[in-house]
Each structure stands twice: as C-alpha cells, then as structure tokens.
PDB file of N, CA, C, O and CB in Angstrom:
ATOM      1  N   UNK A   1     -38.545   5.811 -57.893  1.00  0.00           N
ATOM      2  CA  UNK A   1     -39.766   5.044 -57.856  1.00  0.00           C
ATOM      3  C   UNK A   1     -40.974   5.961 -57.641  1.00  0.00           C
ATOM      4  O   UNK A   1     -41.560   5.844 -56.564  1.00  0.00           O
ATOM      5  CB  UNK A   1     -39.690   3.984 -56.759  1.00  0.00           C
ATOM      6  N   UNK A   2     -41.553   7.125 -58.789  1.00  0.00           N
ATOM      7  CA  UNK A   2     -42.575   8.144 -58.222  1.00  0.00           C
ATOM      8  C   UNK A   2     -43.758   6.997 -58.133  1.00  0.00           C
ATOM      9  O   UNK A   2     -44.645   7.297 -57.334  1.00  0.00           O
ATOM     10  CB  UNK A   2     -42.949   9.681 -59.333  1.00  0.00           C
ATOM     11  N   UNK A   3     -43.899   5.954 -58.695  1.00  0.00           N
ATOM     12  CA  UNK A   3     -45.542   4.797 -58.747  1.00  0.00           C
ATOM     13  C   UNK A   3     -45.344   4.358 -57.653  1.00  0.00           C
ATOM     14  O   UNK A   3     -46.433   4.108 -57.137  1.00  0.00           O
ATOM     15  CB  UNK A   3     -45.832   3.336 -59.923  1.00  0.00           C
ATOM     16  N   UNK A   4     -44.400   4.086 -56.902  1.00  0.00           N
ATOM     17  CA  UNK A   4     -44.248   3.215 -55.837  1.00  0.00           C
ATOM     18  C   UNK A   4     -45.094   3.207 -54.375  1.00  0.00           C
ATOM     19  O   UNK A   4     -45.145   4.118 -53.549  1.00  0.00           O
ATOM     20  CB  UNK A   4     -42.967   3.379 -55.594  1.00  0.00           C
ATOM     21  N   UNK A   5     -45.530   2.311 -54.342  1.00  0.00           N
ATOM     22  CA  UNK A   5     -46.411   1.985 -52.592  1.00  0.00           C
ATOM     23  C   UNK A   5     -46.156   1.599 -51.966  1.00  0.00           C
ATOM     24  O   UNK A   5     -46.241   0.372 -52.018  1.00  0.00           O
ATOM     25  CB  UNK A   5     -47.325   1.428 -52.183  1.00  0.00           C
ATOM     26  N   UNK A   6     -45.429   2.403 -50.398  1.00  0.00           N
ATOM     27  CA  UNK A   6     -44.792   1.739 -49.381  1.00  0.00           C
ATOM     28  C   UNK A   6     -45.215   1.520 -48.594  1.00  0.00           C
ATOM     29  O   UNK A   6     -46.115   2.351 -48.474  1.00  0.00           O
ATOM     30  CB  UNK A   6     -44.027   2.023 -48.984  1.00  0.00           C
ATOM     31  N   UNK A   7     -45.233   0.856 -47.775  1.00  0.00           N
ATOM     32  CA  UNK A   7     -45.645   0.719 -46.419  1.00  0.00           C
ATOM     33  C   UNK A   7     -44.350   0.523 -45.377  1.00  0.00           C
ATOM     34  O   UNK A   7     -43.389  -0.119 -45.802  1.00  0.00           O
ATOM     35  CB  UNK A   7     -46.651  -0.527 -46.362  1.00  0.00           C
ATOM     36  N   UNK A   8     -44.299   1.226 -43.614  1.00  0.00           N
ATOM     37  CA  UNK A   8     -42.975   1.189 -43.655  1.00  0.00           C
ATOM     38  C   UNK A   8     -43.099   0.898 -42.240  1.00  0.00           C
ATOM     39  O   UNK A   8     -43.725   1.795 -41.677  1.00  0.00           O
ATOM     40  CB  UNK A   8     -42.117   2.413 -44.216  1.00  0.00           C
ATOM     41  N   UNK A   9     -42.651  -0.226 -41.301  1.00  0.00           N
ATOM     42  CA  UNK A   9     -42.599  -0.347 -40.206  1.00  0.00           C
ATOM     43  C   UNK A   9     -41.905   0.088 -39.262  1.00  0.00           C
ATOM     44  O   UNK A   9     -41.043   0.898 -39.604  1.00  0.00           O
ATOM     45  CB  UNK A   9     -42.600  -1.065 -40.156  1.00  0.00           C
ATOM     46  N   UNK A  10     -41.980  -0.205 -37.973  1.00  0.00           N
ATOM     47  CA  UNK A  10     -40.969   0.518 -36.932  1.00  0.00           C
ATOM     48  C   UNK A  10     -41.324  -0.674 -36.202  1.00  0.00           C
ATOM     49  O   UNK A  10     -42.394  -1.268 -36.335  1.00  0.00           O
ATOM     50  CB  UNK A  10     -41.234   2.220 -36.182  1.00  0.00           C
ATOM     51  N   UNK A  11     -40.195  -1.069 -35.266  1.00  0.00           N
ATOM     52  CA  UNK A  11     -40.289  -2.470 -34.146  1.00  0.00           C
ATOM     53  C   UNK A  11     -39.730  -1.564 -32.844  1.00  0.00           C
ATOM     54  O   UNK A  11     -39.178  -0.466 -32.927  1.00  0.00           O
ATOM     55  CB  UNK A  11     -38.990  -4.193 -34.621  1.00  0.00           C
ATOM     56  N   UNK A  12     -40.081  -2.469 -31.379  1.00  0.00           N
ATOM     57  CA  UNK A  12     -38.990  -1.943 -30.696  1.00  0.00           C
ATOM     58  C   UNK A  12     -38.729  -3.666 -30.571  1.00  0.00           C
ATOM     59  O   UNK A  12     -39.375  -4.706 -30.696  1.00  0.00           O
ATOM     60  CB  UNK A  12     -39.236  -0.736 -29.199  1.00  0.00           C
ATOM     61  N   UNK A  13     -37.375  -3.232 -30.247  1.00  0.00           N
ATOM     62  CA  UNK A  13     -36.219  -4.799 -30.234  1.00  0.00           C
ATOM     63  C   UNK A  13     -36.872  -5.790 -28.808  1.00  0.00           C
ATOM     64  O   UNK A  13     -37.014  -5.510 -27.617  1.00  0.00           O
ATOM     65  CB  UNK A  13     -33.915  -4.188 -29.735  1.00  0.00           C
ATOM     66  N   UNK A  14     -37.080  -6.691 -29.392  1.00  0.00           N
ATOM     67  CA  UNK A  14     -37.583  -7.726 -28.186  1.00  0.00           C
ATOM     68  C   UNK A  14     -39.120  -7.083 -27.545  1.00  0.00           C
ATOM     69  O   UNK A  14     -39.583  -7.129 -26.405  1.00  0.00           O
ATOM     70  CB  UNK A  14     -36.199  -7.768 -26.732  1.00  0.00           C
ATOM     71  N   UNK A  15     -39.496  -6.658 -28.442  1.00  0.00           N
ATOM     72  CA  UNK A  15     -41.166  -6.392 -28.104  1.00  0.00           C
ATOM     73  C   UNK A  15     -41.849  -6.669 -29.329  1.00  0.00           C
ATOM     74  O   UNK A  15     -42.417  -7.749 -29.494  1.00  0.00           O
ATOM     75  CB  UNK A  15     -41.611  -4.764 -27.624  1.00  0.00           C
ATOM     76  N   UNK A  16     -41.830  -5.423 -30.542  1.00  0.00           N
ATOM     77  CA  UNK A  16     -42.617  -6.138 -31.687  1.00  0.00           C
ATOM     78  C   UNK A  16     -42.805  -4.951 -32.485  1.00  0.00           C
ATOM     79  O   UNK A  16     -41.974  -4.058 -32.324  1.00  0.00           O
ATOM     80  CB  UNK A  16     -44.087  -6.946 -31.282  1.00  0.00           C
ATOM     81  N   UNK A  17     -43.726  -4.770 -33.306  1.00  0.00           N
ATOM     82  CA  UNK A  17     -43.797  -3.698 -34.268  1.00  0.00           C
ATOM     83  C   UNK A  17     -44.745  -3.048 -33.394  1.00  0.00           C
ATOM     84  O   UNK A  17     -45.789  -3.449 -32.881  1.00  0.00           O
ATOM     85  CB  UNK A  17     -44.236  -4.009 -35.850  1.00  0.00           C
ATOM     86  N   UNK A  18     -43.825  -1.400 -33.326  1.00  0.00           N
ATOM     87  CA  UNK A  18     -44.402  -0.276 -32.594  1.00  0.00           C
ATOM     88  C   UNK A  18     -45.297   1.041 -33.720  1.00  0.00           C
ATOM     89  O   UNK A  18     -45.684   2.036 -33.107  1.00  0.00           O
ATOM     90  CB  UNK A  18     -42.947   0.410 -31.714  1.00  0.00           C
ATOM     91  N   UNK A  19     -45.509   1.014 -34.867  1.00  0.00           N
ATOM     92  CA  UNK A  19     -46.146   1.801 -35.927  1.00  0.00           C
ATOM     93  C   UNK A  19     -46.107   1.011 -37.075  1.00  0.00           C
ATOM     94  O   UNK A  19     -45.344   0.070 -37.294  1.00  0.00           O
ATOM     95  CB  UNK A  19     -45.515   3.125 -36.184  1.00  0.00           C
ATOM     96  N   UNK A  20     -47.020   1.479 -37.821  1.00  0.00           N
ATOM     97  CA  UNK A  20     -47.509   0.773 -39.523  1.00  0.00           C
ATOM     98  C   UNK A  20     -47.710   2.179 -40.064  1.00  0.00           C
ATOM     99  O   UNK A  20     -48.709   2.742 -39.618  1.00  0.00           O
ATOM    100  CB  UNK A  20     -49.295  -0.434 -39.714  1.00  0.00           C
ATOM    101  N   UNK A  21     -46.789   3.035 -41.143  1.00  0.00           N
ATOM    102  CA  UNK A  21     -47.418   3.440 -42.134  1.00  0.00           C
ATOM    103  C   UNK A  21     -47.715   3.291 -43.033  1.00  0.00           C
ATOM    104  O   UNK A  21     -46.979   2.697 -43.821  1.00  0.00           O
ATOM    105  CB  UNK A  21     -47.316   3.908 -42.335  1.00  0.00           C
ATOM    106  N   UNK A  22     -48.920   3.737 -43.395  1.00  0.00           N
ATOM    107  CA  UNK A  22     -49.449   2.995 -44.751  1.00  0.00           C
ATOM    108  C   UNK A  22     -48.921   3.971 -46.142  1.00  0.00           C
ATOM    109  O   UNK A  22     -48.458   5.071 -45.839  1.00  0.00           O
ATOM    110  CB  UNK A  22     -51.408   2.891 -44.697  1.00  0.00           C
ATOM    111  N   UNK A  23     -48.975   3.595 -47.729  1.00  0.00           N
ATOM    112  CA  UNK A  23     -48.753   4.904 -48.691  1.00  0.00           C
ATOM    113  C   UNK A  23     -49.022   5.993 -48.341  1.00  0.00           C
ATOM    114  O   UNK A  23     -48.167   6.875 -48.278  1.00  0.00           O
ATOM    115  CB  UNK A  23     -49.359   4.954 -49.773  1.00  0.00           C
ATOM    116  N   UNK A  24     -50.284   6.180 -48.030  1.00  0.00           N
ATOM    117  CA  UNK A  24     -51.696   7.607 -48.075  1.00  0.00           C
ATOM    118  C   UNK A  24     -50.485   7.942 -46.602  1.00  0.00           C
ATOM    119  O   UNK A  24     -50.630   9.136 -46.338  1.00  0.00           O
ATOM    120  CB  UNK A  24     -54.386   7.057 -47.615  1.00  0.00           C
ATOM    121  N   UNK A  25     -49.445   7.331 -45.658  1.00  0.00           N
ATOM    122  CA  UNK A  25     -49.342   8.305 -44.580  1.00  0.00           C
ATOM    123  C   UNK A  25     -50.225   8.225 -43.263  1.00  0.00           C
ATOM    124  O   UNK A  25     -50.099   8.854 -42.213  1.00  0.00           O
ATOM    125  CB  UNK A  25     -49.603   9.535 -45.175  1.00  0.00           C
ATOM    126  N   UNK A  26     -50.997   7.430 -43.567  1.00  0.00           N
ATOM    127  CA  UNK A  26     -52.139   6.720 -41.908  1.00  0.00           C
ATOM    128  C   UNK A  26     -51.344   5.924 -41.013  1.00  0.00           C
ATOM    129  O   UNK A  26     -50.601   5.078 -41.511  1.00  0.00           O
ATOM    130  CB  UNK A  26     -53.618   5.383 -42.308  1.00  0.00           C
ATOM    131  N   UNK A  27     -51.382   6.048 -39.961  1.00  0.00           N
ATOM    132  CA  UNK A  27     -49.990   5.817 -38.804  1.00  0.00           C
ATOM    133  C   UNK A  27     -50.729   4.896 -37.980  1.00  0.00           C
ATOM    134  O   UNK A  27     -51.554   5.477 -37.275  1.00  0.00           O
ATOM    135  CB  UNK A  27     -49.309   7.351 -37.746  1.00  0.00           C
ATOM    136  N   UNK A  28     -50.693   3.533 -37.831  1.00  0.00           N
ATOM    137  CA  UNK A  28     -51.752   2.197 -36.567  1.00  0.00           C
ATOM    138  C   UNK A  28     -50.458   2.690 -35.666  1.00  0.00           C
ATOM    139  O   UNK A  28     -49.348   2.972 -36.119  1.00  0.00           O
ATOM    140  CB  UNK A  28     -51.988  -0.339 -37.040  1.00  0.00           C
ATOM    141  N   UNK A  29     -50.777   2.720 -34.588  1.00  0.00           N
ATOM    142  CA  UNK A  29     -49.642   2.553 -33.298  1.00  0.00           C
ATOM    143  C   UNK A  29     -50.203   1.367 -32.117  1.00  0.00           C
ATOM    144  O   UNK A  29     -51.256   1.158 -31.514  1.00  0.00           O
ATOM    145  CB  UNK A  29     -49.472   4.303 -32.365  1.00  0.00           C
ATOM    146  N   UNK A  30     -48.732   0.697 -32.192  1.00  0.00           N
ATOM    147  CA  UNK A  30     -49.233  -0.397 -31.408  1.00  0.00           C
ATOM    148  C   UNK A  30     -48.775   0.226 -29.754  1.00  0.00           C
ATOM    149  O   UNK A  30     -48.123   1.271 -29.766  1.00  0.00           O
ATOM    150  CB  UNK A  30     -48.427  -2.049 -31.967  1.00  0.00           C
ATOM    151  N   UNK A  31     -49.065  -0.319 -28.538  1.00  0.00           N
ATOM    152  CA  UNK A  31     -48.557   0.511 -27.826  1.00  0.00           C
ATOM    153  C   UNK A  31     -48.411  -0.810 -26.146  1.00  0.00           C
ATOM    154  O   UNK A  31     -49.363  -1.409 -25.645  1.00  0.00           O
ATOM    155  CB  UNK A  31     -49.708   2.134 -27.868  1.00  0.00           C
ATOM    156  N   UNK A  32     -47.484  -0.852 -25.856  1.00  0.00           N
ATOM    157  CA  UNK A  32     -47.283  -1.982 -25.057  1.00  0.00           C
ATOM    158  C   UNK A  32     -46.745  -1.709 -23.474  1.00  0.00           C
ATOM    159  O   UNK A  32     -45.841  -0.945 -23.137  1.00  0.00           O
ATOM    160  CB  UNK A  32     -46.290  -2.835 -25.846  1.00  0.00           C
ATOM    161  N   UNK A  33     -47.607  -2.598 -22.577  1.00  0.00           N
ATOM    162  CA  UNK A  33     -47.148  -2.494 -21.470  1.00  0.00           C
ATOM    163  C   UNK A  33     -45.652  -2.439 -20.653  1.00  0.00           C
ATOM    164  O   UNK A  33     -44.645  -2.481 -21.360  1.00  0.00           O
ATOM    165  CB  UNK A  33     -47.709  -3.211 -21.206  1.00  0.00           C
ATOM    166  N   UNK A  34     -45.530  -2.366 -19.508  1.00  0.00           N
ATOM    167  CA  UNK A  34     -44.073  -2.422 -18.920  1.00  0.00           C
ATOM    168  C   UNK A  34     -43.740  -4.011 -19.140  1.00  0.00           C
ATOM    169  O   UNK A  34     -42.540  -4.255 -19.257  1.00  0.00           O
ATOM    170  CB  UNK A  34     -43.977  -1.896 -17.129  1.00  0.00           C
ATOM    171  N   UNK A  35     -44.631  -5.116 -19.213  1.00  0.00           N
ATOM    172  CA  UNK A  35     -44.019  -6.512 -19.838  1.00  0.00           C
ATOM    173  C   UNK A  35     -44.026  -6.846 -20.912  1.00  0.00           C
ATOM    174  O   UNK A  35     -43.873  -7.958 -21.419  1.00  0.00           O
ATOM    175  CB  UNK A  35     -44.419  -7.509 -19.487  1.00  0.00           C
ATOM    176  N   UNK A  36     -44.196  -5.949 -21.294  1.00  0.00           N
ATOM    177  CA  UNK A  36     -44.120  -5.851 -23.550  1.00  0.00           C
ATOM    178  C   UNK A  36     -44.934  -6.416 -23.810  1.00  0.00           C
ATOM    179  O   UNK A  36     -44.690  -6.834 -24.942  1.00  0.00           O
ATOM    180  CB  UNK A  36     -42.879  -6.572 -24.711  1.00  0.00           C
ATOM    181  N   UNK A  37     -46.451  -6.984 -23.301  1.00  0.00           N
ATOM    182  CA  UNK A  37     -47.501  -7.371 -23.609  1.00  0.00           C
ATOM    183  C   UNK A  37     -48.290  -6.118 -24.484  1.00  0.00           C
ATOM    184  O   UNK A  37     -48.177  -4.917 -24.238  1.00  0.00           O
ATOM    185  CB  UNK A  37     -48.093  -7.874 -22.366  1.00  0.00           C
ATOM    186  N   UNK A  38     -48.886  -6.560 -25.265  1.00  0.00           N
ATOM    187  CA  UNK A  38     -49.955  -5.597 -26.367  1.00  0.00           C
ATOM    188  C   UNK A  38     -50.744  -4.654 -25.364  1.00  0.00           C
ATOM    189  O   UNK A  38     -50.976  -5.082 -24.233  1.00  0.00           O
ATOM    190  CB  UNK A  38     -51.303  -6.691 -27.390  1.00  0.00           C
ATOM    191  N   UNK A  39     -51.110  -3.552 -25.689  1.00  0.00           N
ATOM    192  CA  UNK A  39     -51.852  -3.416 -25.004  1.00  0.00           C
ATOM    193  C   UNK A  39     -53.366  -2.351 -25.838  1.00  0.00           C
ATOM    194  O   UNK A  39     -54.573  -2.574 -25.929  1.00  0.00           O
ATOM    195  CB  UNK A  39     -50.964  -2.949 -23.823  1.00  0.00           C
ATOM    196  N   UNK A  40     -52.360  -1.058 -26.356  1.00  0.00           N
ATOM    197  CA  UNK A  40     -53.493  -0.535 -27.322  1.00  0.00           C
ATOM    198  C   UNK A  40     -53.386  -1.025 -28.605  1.00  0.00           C
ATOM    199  O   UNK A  40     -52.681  -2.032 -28.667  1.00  0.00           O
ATOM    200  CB  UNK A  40     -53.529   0.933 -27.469  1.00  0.00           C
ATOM    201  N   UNK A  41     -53.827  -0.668 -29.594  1.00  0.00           N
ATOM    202  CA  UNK A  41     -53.804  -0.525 -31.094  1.00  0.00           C
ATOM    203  C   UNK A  41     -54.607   0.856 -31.294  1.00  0.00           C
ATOM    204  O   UNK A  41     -55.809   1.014 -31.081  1.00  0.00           O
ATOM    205  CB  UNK A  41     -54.548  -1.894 -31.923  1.00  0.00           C
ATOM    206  N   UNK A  42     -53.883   1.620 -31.651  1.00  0.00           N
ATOM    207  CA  UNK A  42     -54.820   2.844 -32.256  1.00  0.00           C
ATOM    208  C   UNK A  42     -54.428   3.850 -33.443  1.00  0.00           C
ATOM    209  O   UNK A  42     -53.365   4.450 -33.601  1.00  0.00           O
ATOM    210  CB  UNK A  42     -55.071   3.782 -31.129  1.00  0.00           C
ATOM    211  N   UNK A  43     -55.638   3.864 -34.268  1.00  0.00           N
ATOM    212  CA  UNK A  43     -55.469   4.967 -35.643  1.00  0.00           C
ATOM    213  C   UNK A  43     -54.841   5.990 -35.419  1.00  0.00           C
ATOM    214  O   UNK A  43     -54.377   6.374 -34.345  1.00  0.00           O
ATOM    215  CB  UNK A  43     -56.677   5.565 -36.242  1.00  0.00           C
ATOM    216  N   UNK A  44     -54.791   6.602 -36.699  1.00  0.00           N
ATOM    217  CA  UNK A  44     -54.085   8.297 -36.825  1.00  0.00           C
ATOM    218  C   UNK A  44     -54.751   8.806 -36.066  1.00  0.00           C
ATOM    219  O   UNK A  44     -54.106   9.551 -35.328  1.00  0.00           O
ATOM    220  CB  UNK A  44     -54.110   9.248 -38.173  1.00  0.00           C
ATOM    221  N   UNK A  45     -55.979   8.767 -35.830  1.00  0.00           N
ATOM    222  CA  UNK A  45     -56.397   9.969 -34.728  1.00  0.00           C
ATOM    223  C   UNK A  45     -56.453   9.444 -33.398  1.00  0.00           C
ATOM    224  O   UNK A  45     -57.268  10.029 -32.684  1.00  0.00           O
ATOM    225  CB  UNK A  45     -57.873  10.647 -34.989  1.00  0.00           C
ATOM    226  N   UNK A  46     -55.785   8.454 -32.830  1.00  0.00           N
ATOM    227  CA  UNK A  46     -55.469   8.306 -31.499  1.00  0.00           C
ATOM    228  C   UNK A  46     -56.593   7.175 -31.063  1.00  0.00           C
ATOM    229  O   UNK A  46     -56.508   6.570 -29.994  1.00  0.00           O
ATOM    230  CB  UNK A  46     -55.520   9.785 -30.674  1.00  0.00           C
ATOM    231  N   UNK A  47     -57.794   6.935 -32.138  1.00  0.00           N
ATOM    232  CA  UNK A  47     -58.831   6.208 -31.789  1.00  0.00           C
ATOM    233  C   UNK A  47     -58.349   5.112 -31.150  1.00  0.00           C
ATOM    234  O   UNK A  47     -57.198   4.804 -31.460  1.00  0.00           O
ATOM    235  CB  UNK A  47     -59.634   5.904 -32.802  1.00  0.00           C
ATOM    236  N   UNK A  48     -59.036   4.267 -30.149  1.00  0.00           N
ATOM    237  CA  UNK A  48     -58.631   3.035 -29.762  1.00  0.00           C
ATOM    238  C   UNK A  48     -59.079   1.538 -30.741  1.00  0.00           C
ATOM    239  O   UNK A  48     -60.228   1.158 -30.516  1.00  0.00           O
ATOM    240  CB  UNK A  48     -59.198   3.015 -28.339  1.00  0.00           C
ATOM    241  N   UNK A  49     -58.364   0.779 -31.665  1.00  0.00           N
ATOM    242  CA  UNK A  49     -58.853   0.133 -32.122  1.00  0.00           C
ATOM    243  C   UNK A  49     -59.160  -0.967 -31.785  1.00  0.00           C
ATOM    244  O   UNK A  49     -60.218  -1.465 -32.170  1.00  0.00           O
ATOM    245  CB  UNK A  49     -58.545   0.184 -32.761  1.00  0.00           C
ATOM    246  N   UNK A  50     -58.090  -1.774 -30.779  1.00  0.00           N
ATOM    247  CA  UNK A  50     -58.214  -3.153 -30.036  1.00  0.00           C
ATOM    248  C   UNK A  50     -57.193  -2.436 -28.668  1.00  0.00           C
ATOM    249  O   UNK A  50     -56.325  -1.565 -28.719  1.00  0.00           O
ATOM    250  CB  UNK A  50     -57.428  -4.865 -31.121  1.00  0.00           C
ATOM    251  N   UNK A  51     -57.759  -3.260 -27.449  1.00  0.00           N
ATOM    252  CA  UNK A  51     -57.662  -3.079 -26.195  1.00  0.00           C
ATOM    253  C   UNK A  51     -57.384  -4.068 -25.320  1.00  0.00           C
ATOM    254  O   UNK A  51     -58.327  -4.473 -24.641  1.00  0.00           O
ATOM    255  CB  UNK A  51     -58.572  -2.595 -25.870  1.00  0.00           C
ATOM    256  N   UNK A  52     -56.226  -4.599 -25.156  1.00  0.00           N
ATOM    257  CA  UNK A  52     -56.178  -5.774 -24.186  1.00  0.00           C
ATOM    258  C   UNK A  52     -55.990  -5.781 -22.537  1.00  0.00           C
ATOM    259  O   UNK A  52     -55.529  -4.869 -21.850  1.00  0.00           O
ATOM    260  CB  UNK A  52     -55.126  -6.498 -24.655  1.00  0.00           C
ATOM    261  N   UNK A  53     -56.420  -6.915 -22.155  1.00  0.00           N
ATOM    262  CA  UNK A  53     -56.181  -6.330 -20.581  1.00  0.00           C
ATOM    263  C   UNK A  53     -55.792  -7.970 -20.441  1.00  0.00           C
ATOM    264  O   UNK A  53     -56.088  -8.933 -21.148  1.00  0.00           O
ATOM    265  CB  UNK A  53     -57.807  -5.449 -19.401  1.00  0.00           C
ATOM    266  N   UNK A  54     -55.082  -7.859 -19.342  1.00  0.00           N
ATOM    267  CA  UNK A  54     -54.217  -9.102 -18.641  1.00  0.00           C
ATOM    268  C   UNK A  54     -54.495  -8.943 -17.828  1.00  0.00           C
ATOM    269  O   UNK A  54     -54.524  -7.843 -17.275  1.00  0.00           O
ATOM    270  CB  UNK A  54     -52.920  -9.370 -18.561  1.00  0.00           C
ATOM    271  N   UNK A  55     -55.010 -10.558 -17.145  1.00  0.00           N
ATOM    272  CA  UNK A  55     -55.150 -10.669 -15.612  1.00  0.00           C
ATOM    273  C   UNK A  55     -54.632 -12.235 -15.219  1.00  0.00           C
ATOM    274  O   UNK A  55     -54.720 -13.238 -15.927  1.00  0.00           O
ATOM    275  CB  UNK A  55     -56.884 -10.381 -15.114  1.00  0.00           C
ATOM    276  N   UNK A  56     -54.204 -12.143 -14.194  1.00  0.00           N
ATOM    277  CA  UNK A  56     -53.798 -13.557 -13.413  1.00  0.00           C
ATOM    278  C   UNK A  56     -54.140 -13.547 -12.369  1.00  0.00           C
ATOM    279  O   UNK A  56     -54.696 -12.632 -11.761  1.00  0.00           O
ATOM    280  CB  UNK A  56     -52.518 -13.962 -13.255  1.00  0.00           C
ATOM    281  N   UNK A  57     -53.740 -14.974 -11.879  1.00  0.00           N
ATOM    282  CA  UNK A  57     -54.457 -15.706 -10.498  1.00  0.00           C
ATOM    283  C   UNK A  57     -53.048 -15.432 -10.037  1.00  0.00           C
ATOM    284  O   UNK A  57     -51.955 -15.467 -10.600  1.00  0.00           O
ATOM    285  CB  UNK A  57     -55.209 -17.597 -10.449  1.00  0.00           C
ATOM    286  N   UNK A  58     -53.608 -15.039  -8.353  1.00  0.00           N
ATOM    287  CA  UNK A  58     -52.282 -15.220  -7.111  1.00  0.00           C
ATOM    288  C   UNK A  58     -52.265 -16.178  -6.450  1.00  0.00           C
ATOM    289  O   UNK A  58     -51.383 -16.327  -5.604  1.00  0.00           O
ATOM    290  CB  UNK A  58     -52.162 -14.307  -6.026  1.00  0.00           C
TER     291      UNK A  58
END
C-alpha cells in the first residue's frame, strides 16, 4: 500500500486512547491521572493542548 494514509492508535486497557499518529508521523499524547481521568492532551512538541483539573466537595 505505498498511497496509503494511516493513522494508528495506542489505548491503555480500561483507561482510553494513550497516542494518535497521524500519516505525516505527528504524535497527540493523551496523558491520564492515577484515576484514569484525562488529564493533558499534548502535540509532538510536548505543547499543552487541553488541560483538565478535577475537583470535589468533602
């Protein structure tokens, strides 16, 4: 398949998809807390793209 355009995921089991590569080789990394909640999203160069924060009531 030399025309071919992949894109190719990675999960971790019972959390969720941990990388996206795209054709071109550009790497999103998702990156998740100790409760497998989301936490970064960031580009090939480590940029931060989305940022979540969790908080609760005691």
């Amino acid at each position: 398949m030399p025309n071919a355009m992949i894109t190719t995921y990675t999960y971790i089991p019972l959390v969720g998809v941990s990388t996206i590569t795209d054709p071109k080789g550009d790497k999103i990394t998702y990156t998740y807390d100790s409760f497998g909640r989301l936490e970064f999203v960031k580009d090939k160069n480590n940029n931060i793209l989305s940022q979540n924060q969790y908080n609760y009531k005691q």
